[in-house]
N, C-alpha and C positions, 0 to 999 in steps of 0.2 A: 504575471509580472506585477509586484507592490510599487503602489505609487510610492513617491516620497512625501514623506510628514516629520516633521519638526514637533520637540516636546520638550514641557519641563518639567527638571527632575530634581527632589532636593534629596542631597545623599549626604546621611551623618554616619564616617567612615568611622571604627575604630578599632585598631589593632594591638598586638601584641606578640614579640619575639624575645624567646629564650635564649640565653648566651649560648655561643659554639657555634658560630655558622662555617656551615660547609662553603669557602671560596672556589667549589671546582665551579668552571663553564658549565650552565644547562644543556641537556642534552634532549630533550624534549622532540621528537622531531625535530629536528635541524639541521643546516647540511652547509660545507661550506662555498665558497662563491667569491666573485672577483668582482666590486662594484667596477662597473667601465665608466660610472662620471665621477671618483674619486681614485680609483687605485687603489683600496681598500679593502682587506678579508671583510668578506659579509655573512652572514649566517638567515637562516629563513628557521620561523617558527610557526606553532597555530595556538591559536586560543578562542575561548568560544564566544561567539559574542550574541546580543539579543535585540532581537526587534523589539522595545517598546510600543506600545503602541500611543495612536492620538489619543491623547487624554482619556486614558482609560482608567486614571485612578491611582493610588501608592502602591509601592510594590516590594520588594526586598531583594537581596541579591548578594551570593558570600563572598568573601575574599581567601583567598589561600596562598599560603608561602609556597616557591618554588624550590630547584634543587638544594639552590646557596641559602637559604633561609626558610628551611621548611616549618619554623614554630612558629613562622608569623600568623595570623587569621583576622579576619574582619569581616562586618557585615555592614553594606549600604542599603537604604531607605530612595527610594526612586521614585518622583512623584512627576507624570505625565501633565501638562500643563499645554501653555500654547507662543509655539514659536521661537525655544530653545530647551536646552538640558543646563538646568543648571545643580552645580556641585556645590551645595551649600558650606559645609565644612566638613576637611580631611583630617583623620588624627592618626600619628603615626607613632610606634613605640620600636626605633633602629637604633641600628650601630651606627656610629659612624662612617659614610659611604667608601673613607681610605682603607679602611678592613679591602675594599677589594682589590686597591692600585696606588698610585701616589698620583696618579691624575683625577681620581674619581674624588670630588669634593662635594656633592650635593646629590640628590632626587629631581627625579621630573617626572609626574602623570602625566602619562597618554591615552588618549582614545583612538583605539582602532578600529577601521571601518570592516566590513565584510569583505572589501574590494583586495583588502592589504596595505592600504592605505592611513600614515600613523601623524597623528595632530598633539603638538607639544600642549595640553594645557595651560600647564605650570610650573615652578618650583616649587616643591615638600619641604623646607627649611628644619633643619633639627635644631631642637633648643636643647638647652642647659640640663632641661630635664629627659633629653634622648624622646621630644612628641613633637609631632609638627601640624601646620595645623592651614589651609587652603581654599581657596573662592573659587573658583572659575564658574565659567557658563558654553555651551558648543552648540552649534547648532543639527548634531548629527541624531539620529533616529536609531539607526541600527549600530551596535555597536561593542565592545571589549574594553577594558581598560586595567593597563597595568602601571607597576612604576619600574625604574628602572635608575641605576646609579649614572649621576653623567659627570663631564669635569666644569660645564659650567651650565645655567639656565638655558640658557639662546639656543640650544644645539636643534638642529631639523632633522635628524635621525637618532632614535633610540641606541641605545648601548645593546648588547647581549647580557650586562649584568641584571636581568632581571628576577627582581626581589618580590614581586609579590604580580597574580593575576587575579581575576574576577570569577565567581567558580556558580556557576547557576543550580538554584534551590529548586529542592521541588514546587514550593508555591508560587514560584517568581512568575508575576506577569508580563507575557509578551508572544508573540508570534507562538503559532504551535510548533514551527522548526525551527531550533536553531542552529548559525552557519560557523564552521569553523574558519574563521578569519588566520589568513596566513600572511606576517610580514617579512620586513626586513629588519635585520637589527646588525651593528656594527661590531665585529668581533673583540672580545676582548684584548687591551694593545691595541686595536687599529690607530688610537689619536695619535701614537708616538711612532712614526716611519722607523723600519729596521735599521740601526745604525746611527741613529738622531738622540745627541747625548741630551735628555730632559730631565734635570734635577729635581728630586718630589719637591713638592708645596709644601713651605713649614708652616703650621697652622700655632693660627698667635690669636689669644682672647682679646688680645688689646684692641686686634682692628678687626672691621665686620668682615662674615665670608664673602659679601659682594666685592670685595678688593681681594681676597684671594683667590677665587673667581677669574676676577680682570686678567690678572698675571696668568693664569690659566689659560685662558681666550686668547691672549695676544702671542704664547709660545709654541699654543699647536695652530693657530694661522701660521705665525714662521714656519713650524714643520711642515706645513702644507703648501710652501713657496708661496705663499702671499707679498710679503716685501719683494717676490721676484715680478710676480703677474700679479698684482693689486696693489703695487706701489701707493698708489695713492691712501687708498682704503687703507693700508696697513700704518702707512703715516699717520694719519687722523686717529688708529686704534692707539698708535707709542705715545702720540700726543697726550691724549687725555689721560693714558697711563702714567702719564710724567707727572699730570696733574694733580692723579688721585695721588698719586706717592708723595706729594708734597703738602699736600692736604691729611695723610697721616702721618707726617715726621712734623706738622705747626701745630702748636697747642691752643691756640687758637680757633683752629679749624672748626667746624662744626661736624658732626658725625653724617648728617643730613646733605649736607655735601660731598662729603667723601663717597655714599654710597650711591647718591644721583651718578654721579662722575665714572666710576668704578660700574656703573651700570651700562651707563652709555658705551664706556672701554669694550664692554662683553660685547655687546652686539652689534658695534662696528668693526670687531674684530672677529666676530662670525661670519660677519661680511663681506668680508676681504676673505676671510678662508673660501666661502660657496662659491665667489666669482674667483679664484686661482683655480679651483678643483676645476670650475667651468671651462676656464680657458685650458689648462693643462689636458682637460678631455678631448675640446674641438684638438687639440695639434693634434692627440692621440690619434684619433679619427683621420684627420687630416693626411696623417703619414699612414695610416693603413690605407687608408683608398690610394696612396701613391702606390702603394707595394701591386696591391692590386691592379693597378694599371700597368705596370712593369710586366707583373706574372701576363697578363692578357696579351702585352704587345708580345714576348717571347714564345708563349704559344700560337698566337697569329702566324709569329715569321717562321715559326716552325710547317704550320698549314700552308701559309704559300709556297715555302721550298719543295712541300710537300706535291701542291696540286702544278708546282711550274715540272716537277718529275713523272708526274701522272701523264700531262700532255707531250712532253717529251718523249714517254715509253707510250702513247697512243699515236706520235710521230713514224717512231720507228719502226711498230706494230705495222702501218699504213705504207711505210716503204718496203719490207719484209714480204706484204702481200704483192706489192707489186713483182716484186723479182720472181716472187714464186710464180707470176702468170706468163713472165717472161722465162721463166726455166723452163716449165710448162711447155711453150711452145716449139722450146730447141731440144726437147727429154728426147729425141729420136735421135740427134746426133750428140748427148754429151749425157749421159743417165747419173753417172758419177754426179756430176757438177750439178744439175738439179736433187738429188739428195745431200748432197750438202746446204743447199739452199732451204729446202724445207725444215735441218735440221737446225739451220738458224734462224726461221721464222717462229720453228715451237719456241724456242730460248726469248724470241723478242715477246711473243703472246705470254709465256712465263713471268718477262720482269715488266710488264703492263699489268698482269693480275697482281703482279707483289705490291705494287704501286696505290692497286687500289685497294689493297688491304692493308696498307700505312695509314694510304686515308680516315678508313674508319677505325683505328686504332688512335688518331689522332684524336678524332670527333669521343669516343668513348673515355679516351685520358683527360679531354677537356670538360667532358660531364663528370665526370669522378671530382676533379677538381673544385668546378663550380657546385655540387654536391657537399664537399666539403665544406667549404668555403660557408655557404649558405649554412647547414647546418651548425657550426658554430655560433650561430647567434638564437634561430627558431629553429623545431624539429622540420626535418625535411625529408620526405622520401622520395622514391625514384618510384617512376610508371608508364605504363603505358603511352600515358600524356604526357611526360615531362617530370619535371623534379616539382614536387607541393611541396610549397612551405609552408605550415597552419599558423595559426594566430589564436589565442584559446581568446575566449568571451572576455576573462578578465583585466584582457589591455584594452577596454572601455569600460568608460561609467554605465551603470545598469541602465537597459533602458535607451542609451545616447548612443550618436554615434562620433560624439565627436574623441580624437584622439588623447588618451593620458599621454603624461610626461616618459611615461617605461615606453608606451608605442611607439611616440617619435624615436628614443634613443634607438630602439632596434630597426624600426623601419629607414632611419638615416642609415644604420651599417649597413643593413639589403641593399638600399640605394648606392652607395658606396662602392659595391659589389658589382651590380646589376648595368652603374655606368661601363666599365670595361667592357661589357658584349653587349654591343649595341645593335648586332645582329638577331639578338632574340626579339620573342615573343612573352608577353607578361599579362597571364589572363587572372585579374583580381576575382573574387568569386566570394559574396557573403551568406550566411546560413542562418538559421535562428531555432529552436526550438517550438516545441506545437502550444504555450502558453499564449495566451491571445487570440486575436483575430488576426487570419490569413492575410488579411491587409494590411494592419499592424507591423505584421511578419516582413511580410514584403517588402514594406516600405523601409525598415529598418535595417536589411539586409540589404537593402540595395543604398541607402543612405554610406553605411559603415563600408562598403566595397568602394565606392563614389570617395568617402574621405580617407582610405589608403592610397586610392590611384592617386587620387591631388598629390599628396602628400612627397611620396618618392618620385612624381614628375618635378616637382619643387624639388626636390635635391638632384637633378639634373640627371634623369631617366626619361627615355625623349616620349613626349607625346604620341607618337604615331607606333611607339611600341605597347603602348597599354591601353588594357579592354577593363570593365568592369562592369559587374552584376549580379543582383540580388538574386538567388532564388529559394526567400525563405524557411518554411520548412518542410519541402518539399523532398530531401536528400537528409534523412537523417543519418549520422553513422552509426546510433546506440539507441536505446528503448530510453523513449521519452516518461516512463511510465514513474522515473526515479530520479532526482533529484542529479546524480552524477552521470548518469546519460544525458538529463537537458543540459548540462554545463558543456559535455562532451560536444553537444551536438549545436551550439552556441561558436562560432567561430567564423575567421575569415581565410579562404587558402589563395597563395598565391601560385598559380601553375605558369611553370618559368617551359618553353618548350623552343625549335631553332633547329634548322638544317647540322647548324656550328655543331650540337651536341648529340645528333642524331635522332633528331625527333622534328619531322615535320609540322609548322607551326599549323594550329586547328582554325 
């Protein structure tokens, strides 16, 4: 396991693309997906990224055009220093970003971490002469960096139009492995909801692109119900929007205002968009765990009509034998009459075994179910012990155990789920790989098992149902000997078990 270190890097980017660009979607690895905290197609990529190391020195590093822009190329200059990366200056040689959309009005570098994890640096601005040109500073170590077209600066997740990635040289200094970093990126169209008439941006020299930007910012928050669930936030974005509009129709005005103004617009009005997506998520949420609790009571009242028919036919099974001991002792004077008896005791013994072979069909429909249910969100399989849910290493920071923002979202649906059967058993169970010391190990695994249980007791999964613990890497599933057997063998399972579903709890 690499500690973490912090460097600085100065990178003199510069590039160059041929006319004709290819507008199809990259297809790179990719796959598509349903973000659940926006409602958004989403797409997953990889790209390589490199551990720097602590001030090891200058370094180089190539750039390369992807699908939609394969004549692009660049080369960065990377100098390790102490206590951040910085990007000295970006030079860019594009098209304009609307080649890909009518919402797509600018660039923004990102750095992505190994995790999958994507940090907006900046805005790339194109000038008059199709080059742009960029500062930033990050405080990340290991890392990728690509650009990508978006419709305004502010955005916290990458587009899928990605125009150019980082392509490692053979002389480039850093780590002797490097990791393919896989993120998220927003499908091409995702800004514009199916159905939501958004007229293109007319693009005017007269005023800067941070005011057509603004206008940008302020119609895909509407498209994302902000004026609905971020009233307020949305106000304050129309506001200022009124503002800069008036600040470009006075001749008077100063440019310098306009685009302060017209700046402020974007990023409050990104801000209303992230907390509408927010709230629009929790109802999401909210109405699925209703549903789930419906599904759970209907198979409950299904199991107790079930088990009040069990005892019923173990009623009448218990009167059936009595008659027969009472036929039994008159079979001398009525033989007839005691064979009829008998033949109704087998029919009672018959619909008391039927009884309890609903039972367990009951129990086996409600593992199927909850089976379902659960996998839908993590992989789950079914065994001997119960349904495992796993967890891969990557919904924690390297090293930590404390949870990212992807765990909670899916550990809250588990929870969600998990509240309806209250009758189970929930044994948390953390793992690690053989890098380090056994202690190390242990401690980590038993930390990261420790902040899942917190976690889904906090969204109201009862205490006295959850166990949790570490046991290192003592259980591997895959040969630690290779970089994707330790990742394999990096995780947390959750072993869900319960009379309810036919598995006695351990």
């Amino acid at each position: 396991m690499n500690s973490t270190r912090f460097l600085t890097a100065g990178l003199i980017f510069s590039l160059s693309a041929l006319p004709g660009i290819n507008a199809q979607t990259a297809t790179v690895e990719q796959r598509s997906a349903r973000s659940s905290a926006s409602d958004l197609n989403m797409v997953t990529r990889t790209v390589q990224a490199v551990d720097y190391q602590h001030r090891s020195g200058a370094t180089k590093i190539d750039f390369a055009g992807t699908e939609i822009m394969a004549s692009a190329r660049g080369q960065a200059k990377v100098e390790s220093k102490k206590g951040y990366l910085e990007i000295i200056e970006l030079r860019l040689n594009f098209k304009m970003p609307t080649t890909f959309g009518t919402e797509y009005l600018t660039y923004v570098l990102w750095a992505i971490s190994p995790e999958g994890r994507a940090v907006n640096l900046g805005e790339v601005l194109v000038g008059s002469n199709q080059r742009g040109k960029l500062d930033v500073t990050t405080p990340l170590q290991a890392f990728a960096l690509i650009v990508t077209a978006e419709p305004y600066y502010a955005v916290r997740q990458p587009s899928n139009v990605v125009v150019l990635e980082n392509s490692v040289r053979s002389d480039t200094r850093g780590s002797s492995e490097t990791v393919n970093a896989k993120y998220e990126l927003m499908e091409r169209g995702g800004y514009i909801p199916t159905g939501y008439k958004f007229d293109p941006v007319i693009l005017d020299a007269k005023v800067p692109l941070e005011f057509l930007e603004a206008r940008n910012a302020l119609r895909i928050a509407q498209s994302a119900g902000a004026d609905k669930y971020a009233s307020e936030s949305y106000q304050h974005a129309a506001t200022l929007m009124e503002t800069a509009d008036r600040f470009a129709t006075t001749k008077h005005s100063s440019n310098k205002e306009l685009i302060a103004t017209s700046r402020q617009a974007v990023q409050t009005a990104e801000d209303a968009r992230s907390i509408a997506v927010k709230k629009i998520d929790e109802q999401r949420l909210a109405n699925e765990r209703q549903t789930s609790r419906d599904a759970q009571a209907s198979l409950q009242t299904q199991a107790d009509d079930a088990t009040r028919l069990k005892l019923q036919s173990q009623a009448d099974a218990a009167n059936a034998h009595a008659e027969i001991a009472a036929t039994q002792a008159a079979a001398a004077a009525d033989v007839s009459a005691a064979q009829a008896d008998a033949s109704q005791a087998r029919m009672a013994a018959e619909t008391a075994q039927q009884s309890e072979q609903r039972s367990q069909d009951e129990k086996i429909a409600m593992r199927a179910q909850l089976s379902k249910q659960l996998n839908g969100i993590l992989e789950t399989r079914d065994s001997a012990r119960g349904l495992i849910v796993s967890m891969s290493d990557v919904l924690f920071d390297t090293g930590k155990y404390a949870l990212n923002a992807g765990t909670r979202e899916k550990l809250a649906k588990i929870a969600g789920i998990l509240v309806a059967y209250p009758s189970l058993a929930i044994q948390v169970g953390g793992y690690t790989d053989n890098v380090g010391g056994d202690q190390m190990n242990q401690k980590l695994s038993q930390n990261r098992a420790g902040a899942v249980r917190d976690y889904i007791v906090q969204q109201g999964v009862s205490t006295a149902s959850v166990t949790a613990r570490g046991f290192g890497n003592a259980s591997p599933v895959a040969s630690n000997d290779v970089a994707v057997g330790r990742q394999e063998n990096r995780r947390v399972e959750l072993v869900v078990s319960g009379d309810a579903i036919g598995v006695p709890s351990r």
